[in-house]
C-alpha positions in Angstrom: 11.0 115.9 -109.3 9.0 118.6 -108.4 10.6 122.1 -108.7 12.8 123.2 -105.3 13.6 126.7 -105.5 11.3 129.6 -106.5 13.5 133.0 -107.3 12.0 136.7 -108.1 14.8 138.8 -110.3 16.1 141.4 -107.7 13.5 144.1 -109.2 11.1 142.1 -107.3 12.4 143.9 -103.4 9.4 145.3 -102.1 8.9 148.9 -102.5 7.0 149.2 -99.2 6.2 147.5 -96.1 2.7 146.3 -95.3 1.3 147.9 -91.9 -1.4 145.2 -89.9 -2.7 147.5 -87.8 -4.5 149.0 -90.9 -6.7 145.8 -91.7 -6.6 144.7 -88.2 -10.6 144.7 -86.2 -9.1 145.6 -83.3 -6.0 146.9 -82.0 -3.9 145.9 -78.6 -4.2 149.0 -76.0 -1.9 151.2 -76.4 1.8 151.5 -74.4 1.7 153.9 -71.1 4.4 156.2 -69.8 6.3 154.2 -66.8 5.7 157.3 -64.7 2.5 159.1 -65.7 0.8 155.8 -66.8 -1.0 157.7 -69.4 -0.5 156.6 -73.6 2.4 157.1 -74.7 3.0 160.2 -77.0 5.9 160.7 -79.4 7.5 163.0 -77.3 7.4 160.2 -74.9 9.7 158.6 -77.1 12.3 161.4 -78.8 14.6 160.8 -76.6 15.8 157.2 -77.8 14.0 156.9 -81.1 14.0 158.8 -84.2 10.9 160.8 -85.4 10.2 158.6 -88.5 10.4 155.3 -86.7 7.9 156.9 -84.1 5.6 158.0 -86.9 6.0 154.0 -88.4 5.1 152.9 -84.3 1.9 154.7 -84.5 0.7 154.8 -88.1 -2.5 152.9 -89.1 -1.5 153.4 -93.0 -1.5 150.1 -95.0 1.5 150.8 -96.7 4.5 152.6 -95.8 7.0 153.9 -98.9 11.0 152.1 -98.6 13.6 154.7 -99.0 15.7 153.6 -101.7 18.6 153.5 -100.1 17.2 150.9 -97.8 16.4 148.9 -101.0 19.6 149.3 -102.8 20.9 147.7 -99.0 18.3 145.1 -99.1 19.5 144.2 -102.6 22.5 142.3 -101.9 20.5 139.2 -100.5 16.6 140.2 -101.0 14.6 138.7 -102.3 15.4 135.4 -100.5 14.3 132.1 -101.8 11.4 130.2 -101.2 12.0 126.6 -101.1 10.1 123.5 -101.9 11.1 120.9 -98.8 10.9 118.2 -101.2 14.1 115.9 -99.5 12.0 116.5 -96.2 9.0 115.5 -97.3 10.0 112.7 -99.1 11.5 111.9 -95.3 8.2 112.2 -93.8 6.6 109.8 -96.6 4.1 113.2 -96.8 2.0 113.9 -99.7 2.1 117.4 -97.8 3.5 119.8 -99.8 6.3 122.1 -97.4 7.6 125.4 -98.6 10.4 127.6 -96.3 11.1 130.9 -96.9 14.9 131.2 -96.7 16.3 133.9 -94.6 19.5 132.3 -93.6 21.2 134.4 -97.1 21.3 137.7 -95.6 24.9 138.9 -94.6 24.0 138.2 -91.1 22.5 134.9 -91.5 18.9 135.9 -90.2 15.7 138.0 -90.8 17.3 140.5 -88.7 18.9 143.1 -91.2 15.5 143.3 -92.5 14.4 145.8 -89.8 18.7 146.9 -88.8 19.3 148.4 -92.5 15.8 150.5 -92.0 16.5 151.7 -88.4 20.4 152.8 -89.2 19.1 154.6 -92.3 16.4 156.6 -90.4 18.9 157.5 -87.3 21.4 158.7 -90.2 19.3 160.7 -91.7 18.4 162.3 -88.4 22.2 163.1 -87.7 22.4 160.1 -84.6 25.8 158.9 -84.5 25.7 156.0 -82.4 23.0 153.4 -82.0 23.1 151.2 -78.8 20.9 147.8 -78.6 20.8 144.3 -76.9 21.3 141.1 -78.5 19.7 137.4 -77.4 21.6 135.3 -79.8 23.5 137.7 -81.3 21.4 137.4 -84.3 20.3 141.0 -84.1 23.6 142.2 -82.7 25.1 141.1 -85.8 22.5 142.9 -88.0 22.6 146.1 -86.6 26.7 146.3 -87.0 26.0 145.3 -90.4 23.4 148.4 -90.6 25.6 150.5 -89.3 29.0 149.9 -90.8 26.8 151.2 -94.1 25.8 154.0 -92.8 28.6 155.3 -90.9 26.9 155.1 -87.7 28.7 153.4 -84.0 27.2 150.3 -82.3 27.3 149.3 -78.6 25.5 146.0 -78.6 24.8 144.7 -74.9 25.1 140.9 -75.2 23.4 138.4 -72.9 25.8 136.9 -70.6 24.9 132.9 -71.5 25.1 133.5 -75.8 28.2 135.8 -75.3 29.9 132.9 -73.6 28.5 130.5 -75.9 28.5 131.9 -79.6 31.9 133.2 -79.6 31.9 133.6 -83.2 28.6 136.3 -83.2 30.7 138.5 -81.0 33.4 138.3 -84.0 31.2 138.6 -86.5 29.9 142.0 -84.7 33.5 143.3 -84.4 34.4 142.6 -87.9 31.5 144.6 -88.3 33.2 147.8 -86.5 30.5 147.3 -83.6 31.8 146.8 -79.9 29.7 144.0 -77.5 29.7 143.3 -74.0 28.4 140.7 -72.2 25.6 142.4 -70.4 25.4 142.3 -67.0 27.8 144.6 -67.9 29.9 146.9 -65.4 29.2 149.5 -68.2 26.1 150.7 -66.5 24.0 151.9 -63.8 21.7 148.9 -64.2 23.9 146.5 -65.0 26.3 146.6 -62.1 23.2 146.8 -60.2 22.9 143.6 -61.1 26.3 142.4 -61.1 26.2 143.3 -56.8 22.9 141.4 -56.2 23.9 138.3 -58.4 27.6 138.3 -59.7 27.2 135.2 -61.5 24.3 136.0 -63.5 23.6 134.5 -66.8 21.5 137.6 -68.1 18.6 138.0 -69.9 17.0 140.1 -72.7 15.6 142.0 -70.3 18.3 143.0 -68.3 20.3 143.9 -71.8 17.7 145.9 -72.7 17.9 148.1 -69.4 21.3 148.3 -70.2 21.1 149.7 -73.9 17.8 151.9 -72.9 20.2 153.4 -70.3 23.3 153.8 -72.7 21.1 156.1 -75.0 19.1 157.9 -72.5 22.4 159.0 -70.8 24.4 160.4 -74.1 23.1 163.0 -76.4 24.5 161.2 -79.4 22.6 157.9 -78.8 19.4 156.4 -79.9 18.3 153.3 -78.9 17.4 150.3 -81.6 15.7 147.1 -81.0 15.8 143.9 -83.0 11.7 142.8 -82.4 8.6 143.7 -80.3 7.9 147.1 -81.4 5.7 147.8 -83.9 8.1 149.8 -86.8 10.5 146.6 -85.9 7.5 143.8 -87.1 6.3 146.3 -89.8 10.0 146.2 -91.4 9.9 142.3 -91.1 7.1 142.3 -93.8 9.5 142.3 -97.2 8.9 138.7 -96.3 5.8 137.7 -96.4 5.2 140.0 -99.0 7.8 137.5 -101.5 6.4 134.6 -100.6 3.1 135.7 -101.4 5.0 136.0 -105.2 7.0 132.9 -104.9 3.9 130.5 -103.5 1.9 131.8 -106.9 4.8 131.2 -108.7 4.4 127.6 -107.4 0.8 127.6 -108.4 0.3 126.9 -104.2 -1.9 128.8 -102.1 -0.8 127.8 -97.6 -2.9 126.1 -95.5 -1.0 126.8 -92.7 1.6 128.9 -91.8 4.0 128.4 -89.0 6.7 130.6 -87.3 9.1 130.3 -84.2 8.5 133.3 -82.0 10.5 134.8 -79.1 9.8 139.0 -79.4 7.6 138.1 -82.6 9.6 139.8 -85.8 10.2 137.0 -88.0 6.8 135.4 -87.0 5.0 138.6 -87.8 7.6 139.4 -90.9 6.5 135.9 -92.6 2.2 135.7 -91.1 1.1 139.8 -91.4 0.6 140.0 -95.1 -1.3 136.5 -95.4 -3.2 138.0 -92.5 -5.4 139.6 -95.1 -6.4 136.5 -96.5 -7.5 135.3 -93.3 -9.6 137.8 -92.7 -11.3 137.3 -96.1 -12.4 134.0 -95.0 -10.3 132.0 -96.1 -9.6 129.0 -94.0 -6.2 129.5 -92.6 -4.1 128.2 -89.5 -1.5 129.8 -88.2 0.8 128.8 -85.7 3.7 130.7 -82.9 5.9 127.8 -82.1 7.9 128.8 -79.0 10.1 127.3 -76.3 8.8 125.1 -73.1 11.7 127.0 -71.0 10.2 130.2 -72.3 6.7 130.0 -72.5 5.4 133.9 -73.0 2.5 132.7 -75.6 1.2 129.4 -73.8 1.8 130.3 -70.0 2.3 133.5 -69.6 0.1 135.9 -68.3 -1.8 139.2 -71.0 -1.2 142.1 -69.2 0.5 145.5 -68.9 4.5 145.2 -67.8 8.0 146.5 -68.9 9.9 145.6 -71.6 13.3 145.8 -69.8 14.1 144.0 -66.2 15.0 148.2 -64.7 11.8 149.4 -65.6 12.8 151.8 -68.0 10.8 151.2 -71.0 7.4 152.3 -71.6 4.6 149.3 -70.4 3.1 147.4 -73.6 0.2 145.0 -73.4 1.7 141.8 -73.5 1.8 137.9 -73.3 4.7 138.0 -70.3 6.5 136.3 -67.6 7.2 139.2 -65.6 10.0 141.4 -66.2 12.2 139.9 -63.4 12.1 136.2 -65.2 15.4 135.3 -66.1 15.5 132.2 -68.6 17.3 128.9 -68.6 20.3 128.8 -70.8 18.5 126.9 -73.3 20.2 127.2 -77.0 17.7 129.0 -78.6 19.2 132.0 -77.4 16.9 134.2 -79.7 13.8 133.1 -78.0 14.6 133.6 -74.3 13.0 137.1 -74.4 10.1 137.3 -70.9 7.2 139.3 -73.2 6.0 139.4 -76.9 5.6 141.9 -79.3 2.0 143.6 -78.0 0.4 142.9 -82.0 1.6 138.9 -81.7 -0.2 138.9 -78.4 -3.5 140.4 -79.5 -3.1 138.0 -82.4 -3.0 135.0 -80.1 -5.2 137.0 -77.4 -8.1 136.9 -80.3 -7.6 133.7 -81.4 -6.1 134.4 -84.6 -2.7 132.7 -84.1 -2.6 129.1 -82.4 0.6 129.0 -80.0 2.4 125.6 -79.3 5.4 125.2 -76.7 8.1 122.3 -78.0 10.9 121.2 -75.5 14.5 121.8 -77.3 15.8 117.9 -77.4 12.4 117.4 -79.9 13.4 120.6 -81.8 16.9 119.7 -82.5 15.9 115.9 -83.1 14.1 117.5 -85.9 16.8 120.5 -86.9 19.0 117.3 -87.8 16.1 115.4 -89.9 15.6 118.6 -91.8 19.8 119.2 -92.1 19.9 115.6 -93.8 16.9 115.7 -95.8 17.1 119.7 -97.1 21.4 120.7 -96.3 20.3 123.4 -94.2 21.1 123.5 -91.1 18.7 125.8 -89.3 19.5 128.4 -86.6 18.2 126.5 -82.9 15.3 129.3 -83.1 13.8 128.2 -86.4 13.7 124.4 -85.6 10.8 125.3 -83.1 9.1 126.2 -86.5 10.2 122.4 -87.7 8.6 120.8 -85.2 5.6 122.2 -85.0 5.5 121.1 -89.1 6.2 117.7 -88.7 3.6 117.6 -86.0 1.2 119.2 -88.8 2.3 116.4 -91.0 1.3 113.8 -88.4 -2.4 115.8 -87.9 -2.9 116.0 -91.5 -2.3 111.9 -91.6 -4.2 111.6 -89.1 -6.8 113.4 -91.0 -6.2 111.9 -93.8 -6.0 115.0 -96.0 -3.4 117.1 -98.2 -2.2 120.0 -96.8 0.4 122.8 -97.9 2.2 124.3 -95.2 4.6 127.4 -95.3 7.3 128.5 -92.6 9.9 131.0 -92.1 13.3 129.4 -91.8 14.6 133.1 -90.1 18.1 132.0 -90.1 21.3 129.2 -90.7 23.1 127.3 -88.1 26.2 127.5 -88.5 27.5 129.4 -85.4 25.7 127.4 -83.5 27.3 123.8 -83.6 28.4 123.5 -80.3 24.5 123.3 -79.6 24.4 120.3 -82.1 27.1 118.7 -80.6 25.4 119.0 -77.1 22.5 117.1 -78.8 24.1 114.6 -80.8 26.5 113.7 -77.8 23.4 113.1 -75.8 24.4 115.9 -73.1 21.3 118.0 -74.1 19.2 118.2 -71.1 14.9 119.4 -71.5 14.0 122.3 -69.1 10.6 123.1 -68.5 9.4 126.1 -66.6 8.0 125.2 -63.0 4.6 126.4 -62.1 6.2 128.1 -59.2 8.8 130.5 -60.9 5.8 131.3 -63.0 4.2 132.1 -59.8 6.8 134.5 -58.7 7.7 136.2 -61.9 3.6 136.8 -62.3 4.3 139.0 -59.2 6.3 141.5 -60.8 3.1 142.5 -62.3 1.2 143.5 -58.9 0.3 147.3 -59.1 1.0 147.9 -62.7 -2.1 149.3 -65.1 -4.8 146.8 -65.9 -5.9 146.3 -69.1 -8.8 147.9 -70.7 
């Protein structure tokens, strides 16, 4: 049997992160004040973020140094393995051969930490002593009380509404942690029981969270604000993994033919695709593709375009693949992807026809979450089976074809807290949604009157 597992010894953790925007041949326009709509500057941004992640938002340097006490953090689980799916595709009767890069061993159970362990460090060291954020999932909640418990640092995390009612165990996880989470709408706020009088049964959205958190560090002189993907220094962080499965796939003696991510604000896509991104640019023929929810459809159906990040209107305007800033999703399980935008350098990606984007309904994810649960052991986080499908369908093209193709994805994260969504599709009460053309419509107005694009 071919080999399964390829491992680097732990003095194999990256000792920087790889910046895209250095090799990139163009770059997406850049994000404008809310009020002045003007570029944003650093001081812009002070207010929330600390100076070093600022300088990592705007920097066009290749490579940015890790502090080591990030790495001696990212030591505990990094580097992750790369695996060979050989139980999966000996399920597929595939002469494909399927690697997954393994996330699911952090201490969180996801890619998030990654970027969490980098932000609480730099916030430390600039004497912050509370970090507030929003969580989808609770994924990235998770990670950034993990961050912070190292570094001594408090964590508000602003939970959407449907996943704090539905992963009960995240919101543990988090206060084990020493973080505190509400379910946002929250009464905590400005925004949020704005929200709370219009619709008092709301089911949230990352959106509305992130007004919520935006608002929580603007209004206390002790808080910065930390976010979990779309930014640039967030997707820049994400990179440690891409970076070891470049090792690990020449350990295998394999080189990918296609690479394949699930993508809701774009980190563990972008963590996984940017440093292959090189070879693609080289010439080398190379497919990669966003695999994203039908009920959330940023990539395939959205509109490109200037708009907020949060529902308020707080944040500063990035150039994104968007629903509109009012959308609020469908409680689908893939809580992690319900997110209305996408990071702005996974949208010029897609925009310039780099990165292929597919939309998969959830019943056909999880039908083949279970497949690759059997065949592999794992059972993958609800975001990552998006990446699943969209591989067996690559397995079906290349049969089609008739050719041999080696195919690499990011498995960003385990299951395991998330089996009442298993049992929903195993007990056949699992329902599809797919976004109407009309709410599409209506959320596309929220854009009226903001800055066009260059």
């Amino acid at each position: 049997m071919s080999q399964r597992r390829y491992l680097l010894d732990e003095g194999s953790v990256p000792t920087r992160w790889y910046n895209v925007a250095a090799d990139l041949p163009s770059l997406p326009p850049p994000p404008l004040h809310p009020g002045t709509g003007q570029p944003v500057g650093p001081d812009d941004l002070a207010p929330i973020f600390p100076m070093s992640l600022i300088e990592q938002e705007v920097s066009t340097e290749r490579w940015i140094p890790i502090p080591d006490p990030v790495r001696e953090v990212y030591a505990m689980w990094r580097p992750t393995p790369l695996h060979r799916a050989v139980g999966l595709e000996r399920a597929l009767g595939t002469p494909c051969r399927i690697f997954y890069k393994y996330e699911g061993v952090s201490p969180a159970g996801s890619h998030k930490p990654n970027t969490s362990v980098a932000q609480a460090y730099y916030n430390r060291e600039e004497g912050v002593r509370r970090l507030s954020t929003e969580t989808g999932a609770g994924q990235w909640g998770s990670a950034l009380a993990f961050a912070c418990t190292h570094f001594g640092i408090e964590c508000k995390v602003y939970m959407v509404r449907a996943s704090y009612d539905s992963k009960p165990y995240r919101r543990s996880m988090i206060h084990t942690w020493g973080g505190e989470v509400v379910a946002s709408p929250s009464p905590d706020t400005a925004a949020g029981r704005a929200i709370l009088a219009e619709t008092p049964d709301s089911t949230g959205s990352l959106g509305m969270a992130i007004s919520e958190a935006v608002e929580d560090a603007a209004t206390r002189d002790d808080t910065n604000y930390s976010l979990g993907s779309v930014l640039n220094h967030v997707l820049l962080h994400q990179t440690v993994v891409g970076q070891e499965a470049r090792e690990q796939l020449a350990q295998a003696g394999a080189e990918p033919d296609v690479i394949i991510g699930c993508v809701g604000g774009g980190s563990n896509f972008a963590g996984l695709v940017f440093p292959f991104l090189a070879d693609a640019a080289a010439g080398r023929p190379l497919r990669i593709i966003a695999a994203e929810p039908a009920a959330c459809p940023t990539l395939t159906r959205g509109h490109y375009g200037y708009d907020f990040g949060d529902t308020a209107g707080m944040t500063p305007l990035l150039a994104m693949h968007t629903l509109g800033r009012g959308f609020v999703p469908a409680a689908i399980h893939s809580g992690g992807l319900r997110y209305h935008g996408m990071a702005p350098l996974v949208s010029h990606l897609v925009e310039t026809g780099i990165v292929e984007a597919r939309a998969y309904q959830q019943r056909e994810c999880f039908a083949e979450a279970v497949r690759f649960a059997r065949a592999e052991g794992i059972i993958p986080g609800p975001e990552p089976s998006h990446a699943i499908r969209a591989v067996v369908e690559e397995v079906e093209r290349a049969r089609e074809e008739g050719v041999e193709r080696t195919i690499l994805f990011n498995l960003s994260g385990h299951g395991n807290f998330d089996m009442a969504a298993y049992d929903a599709y195993l007990s056949g009460e699992m329902i599809d949604y797919e976004l109407p053309q009309e709410e599409l419509d209506a959320a596309a107005a929220d854009l009226e009157g903001l800055p066009a694009l260059p």
